[in-house]
DRENNU-385688 format. One record per residue: residue in one letter; y negated, x negated, z of N, C-alpha, C in turn. Coordinates in steps of 0.05 Angstrom, whole numbers, plus 32768, in hexadecimal, padded with zeros to 4 digits. Each point is the difference from the previous one (the first is absolute). Layout:
N
AYXZYXZYXZ...
//
This chain:
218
X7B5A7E438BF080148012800B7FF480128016X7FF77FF9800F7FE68010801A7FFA800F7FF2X7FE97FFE7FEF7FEF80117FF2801080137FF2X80197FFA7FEF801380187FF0800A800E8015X800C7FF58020800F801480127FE480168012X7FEE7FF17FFB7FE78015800E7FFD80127FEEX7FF680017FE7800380117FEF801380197FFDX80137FF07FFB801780168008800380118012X7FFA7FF8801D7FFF800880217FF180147FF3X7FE77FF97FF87FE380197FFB8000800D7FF3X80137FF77FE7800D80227FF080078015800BX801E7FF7800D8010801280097FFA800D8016X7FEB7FF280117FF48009801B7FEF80197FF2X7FEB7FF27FE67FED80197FFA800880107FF5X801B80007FE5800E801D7FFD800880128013X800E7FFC801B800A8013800E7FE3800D8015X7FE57FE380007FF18011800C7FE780167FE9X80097FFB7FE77FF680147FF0800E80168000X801480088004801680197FFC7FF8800E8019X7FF57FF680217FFB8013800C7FE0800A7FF9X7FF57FE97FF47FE0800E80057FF980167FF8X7FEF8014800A7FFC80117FE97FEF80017FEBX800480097FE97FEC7FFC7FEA7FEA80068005X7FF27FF57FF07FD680028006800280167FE5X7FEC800E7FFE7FFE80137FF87FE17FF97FF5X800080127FE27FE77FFC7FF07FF3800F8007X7FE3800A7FF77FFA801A80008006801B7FFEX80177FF97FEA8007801F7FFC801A80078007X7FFD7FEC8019801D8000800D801C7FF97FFCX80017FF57FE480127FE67FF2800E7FF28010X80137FFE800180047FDA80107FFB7FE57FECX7FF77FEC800A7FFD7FE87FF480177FF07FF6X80017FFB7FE680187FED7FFC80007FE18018X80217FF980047FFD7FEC80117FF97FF17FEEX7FE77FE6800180017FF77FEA80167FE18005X80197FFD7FF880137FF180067FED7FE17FF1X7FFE80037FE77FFC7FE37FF37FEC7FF88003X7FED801280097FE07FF2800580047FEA8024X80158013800E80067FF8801780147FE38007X801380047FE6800F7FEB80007FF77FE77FF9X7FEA80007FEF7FF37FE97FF47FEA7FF88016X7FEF8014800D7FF87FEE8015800A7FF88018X801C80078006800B7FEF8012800A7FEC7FFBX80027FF57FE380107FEC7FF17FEC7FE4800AX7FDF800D7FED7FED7FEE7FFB7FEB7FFC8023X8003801B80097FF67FFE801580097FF2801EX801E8011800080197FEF800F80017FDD8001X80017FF97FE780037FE47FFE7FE77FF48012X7FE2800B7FEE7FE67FF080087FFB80018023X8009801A801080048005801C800A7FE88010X80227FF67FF780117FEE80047FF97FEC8000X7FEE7FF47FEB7FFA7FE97FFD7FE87FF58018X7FEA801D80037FE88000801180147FF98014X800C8012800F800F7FF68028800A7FEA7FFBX80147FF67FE780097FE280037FEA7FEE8006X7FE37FFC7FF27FEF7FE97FF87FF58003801DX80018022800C7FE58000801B80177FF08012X80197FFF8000800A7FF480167FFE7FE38007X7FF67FF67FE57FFB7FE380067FDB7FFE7FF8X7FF8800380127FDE7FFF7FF37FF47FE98006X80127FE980057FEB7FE6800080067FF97FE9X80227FFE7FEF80017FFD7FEA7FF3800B7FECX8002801080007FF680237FE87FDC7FF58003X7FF07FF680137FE680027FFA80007FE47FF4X800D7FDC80097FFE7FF37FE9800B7FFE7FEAX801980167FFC7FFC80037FE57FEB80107FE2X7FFB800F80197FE780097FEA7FE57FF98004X7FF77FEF80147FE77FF27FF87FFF7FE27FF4X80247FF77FF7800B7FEA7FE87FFE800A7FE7X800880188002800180107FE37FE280097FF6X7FEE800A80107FE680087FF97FF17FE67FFCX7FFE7FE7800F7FFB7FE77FF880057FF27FE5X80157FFF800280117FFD7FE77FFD800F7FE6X7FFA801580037FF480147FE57FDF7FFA7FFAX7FF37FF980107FE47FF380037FF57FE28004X80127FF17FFF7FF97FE580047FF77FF87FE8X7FF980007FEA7FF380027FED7FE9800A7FF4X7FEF800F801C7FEE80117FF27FE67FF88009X7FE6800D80027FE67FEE800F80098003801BX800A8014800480008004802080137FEF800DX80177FFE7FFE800D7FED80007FFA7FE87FFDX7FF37FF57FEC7FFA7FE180007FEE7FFB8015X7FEA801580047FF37FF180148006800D8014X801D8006800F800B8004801480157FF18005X80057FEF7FFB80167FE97FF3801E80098006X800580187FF380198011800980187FE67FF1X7FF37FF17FF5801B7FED7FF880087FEF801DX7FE77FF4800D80057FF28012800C80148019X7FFA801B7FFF801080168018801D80027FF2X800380007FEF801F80007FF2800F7FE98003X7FF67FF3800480127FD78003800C80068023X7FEF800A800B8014800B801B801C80008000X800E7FFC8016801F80037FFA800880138015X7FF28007800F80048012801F7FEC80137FF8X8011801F80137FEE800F7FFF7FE280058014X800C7FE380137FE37FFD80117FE77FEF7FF4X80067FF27FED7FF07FEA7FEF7FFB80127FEBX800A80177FF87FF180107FEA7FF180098006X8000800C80197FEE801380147FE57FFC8006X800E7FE180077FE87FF6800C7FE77FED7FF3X800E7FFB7FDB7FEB7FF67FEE7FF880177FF0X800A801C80057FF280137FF57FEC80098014X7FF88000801B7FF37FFE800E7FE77FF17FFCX80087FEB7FFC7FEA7FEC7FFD7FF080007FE5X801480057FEE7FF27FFD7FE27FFA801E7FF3X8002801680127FFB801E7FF07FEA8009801FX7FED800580017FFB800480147FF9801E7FFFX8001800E801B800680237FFA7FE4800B7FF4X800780157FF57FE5800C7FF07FF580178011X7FE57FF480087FF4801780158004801C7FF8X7FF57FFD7FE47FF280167FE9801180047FE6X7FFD80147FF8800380047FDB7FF07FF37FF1X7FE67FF380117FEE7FF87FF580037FE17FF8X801A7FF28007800A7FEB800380057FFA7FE0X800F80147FF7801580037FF47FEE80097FE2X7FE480157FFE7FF67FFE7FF67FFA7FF07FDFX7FF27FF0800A80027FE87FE480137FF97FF4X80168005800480197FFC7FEA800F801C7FF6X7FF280168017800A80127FF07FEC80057FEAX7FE47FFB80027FF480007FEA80087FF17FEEX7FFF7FEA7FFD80107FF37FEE801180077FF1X80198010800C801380077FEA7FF680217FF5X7FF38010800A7FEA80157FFA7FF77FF07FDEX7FF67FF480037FF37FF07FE8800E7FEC7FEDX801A8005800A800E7FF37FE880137FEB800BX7FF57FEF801180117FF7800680207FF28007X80117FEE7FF4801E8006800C80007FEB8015X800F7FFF801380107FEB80107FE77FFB8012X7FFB8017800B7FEC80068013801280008020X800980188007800980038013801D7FFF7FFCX80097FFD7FEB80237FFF7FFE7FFE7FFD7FDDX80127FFB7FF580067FFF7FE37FFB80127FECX7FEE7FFF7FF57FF580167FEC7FED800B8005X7FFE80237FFD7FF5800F800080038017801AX7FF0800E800D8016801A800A7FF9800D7FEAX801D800F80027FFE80227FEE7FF2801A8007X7FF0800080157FF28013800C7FF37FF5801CX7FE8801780077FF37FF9801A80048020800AX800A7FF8801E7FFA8011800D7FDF7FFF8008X7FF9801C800A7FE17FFB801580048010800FX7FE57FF7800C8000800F80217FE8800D7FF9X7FFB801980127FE2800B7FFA7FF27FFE8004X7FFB7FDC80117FDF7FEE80087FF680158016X80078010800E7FEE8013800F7FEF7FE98018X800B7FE580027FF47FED800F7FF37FEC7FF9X80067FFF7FEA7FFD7FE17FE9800580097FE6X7FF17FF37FF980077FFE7FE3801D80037FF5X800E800E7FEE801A80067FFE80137FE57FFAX80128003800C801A7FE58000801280087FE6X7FFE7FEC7FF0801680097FE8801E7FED8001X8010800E8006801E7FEC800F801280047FE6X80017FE57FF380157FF87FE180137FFB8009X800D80177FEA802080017FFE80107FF27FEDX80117FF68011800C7FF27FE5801980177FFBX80167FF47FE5801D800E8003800F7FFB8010X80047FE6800D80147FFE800A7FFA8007802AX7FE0800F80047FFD8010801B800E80197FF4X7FF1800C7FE7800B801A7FFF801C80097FFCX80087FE87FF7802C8006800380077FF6800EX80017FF2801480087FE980167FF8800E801EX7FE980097FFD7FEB8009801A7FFF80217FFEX7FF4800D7FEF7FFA80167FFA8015800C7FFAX800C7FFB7FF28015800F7FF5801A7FF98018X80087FF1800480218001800F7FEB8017801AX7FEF7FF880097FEE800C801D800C80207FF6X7FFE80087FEB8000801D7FFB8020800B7FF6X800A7FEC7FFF801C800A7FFD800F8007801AX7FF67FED801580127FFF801B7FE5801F8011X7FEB7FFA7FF97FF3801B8008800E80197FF5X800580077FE4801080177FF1801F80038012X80077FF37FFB801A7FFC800C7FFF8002801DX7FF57FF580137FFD800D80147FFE801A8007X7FE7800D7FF67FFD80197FF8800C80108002X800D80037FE5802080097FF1800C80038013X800E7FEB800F8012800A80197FFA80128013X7FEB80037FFC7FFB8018801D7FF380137FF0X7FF080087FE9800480147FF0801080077FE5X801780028003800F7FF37FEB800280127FE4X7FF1801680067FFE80167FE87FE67FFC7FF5X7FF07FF7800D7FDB7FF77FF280057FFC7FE2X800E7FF37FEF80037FFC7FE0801380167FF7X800580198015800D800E7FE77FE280177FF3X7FF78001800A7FE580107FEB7FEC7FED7FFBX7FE680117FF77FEB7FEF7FF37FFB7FF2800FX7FF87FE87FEE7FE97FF1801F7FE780007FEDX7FE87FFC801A7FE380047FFA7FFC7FDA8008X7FF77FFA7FF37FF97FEB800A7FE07FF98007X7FF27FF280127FE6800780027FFB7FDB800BX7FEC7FF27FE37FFF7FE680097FDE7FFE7FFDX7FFA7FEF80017FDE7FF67FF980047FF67FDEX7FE67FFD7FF97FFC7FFC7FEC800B7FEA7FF3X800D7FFF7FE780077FEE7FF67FF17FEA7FF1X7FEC800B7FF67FEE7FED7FF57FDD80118008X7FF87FEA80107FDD800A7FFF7FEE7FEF7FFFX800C7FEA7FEC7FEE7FED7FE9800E7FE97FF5X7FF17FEF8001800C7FEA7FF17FEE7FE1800FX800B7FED7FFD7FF17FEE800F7FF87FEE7FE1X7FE77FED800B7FF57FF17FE980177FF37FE3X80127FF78008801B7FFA7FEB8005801A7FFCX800480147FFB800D80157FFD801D80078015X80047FF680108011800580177FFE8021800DX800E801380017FFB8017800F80037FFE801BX7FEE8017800E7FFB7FFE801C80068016800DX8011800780178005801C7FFF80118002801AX801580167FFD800D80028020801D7FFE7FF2X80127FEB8014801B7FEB7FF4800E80217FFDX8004800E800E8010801A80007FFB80127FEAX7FF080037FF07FFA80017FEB80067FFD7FEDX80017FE7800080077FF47FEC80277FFE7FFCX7FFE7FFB801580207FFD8008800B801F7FF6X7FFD801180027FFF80217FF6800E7FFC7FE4X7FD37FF97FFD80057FFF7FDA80197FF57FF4X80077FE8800180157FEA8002801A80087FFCX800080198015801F80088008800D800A7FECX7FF080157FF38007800C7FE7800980238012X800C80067FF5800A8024800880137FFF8003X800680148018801D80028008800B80197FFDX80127FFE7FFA8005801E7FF0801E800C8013
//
């Protein structure tokens, strides 16, 4: 019910403050269609994912053991996990006893270089390396210090992490430019694919790919 009366509030607030603005204008001096449905849908999808961020930040001792139960819990099965004994950090019943056997049994990683050997690993085929399966892509970095860092993605960073991150970014946006989707957009990301790793895994820039993905908006 929150979430349907905020919604609402942000309609009616943004129709009457669209009727004073003045139109943006194309090149050839056109006005821009308002674009209403591109706008309404990311306040819907974006609105919601916003709502949910200020609810979870207001409680952030809860909100952080629940998601280092849930990221545990999605990995307690894997090498990394077993020999991190995320089962025995999960038998915890407090969020100070989770804290504090993830402390003891994950110890912090100076380096990328830590992390290394298992990302090779799943590079080469590997599943149930660093989490369950496979990733579906590597990001990289351009090594200008080191040797390049290749950071595996799974699906559920790129719809969970990646993706809601860019709906409440759009939607933010939107509100304070609220005509930006009535003409073209140019979009300008990094490469989507610039190889492949030993399994055949592609390696590339997530925004990219995320692009490709989207399909066309017409």
């Amino acid at each position: 019910m929150q979430i349907y009366l905020y919604l609402c509030t942000r309609f009616v607030s943004w129709r009457s403050m669209a009727k004073k603005i003045k139109p943006y204008l194309d090149q050839e001096g056109r006005a821009l269609p308002y674009p209403w449905i591109i706008n309404i849908m990311l306040m819907l999808v974006g609105g919601a994912q916003t709502l949910r961020l200020r609810f979870w930040s207001r409680k952030p001792r809860h909100t952080a053991e629940k998601t280092l139960r849930d990221i545990l819990t999605i990995s307690r099965n894997t090498v990394y996990g077993n020999e991190h004994h995320f089962d025995r950090i999960l038998s915890a019943t407090s969020a100070e006893d989770l804290f504090r056997l993830y402390r003891l049994y994950v110890p912090v990683n100076e380096s990328f270089e830590t992390l290394r050997p298992y990302v090779e690993r799943h590079k080469n085929g590997e599943e149930d390396v660093l989490f369950p399966g496979k990733p579906v892509m590597y990001a990289t970095t351009s090594g200008t210090t080191s040797e390049p860092k290749w950071i595996p993605m799974t699906h559920k960073y790129l719809k969970d992490v990646y993706g809601k991150m860019s709906h409440i970014w759009a939607w933010n946006f939107v509100k304070h430019r609220d005509r930006v989707c009535g003409g073209h957009i140019f979009t300008t990301v990094g490469k989507e694919c610039e190889g492949y790793a030993p399994d055949g895994t592609l390696f590339g820039a997530v925004s990219g790919v995320l692009v490709r993905d989207r399909g066309t908006i017409r």
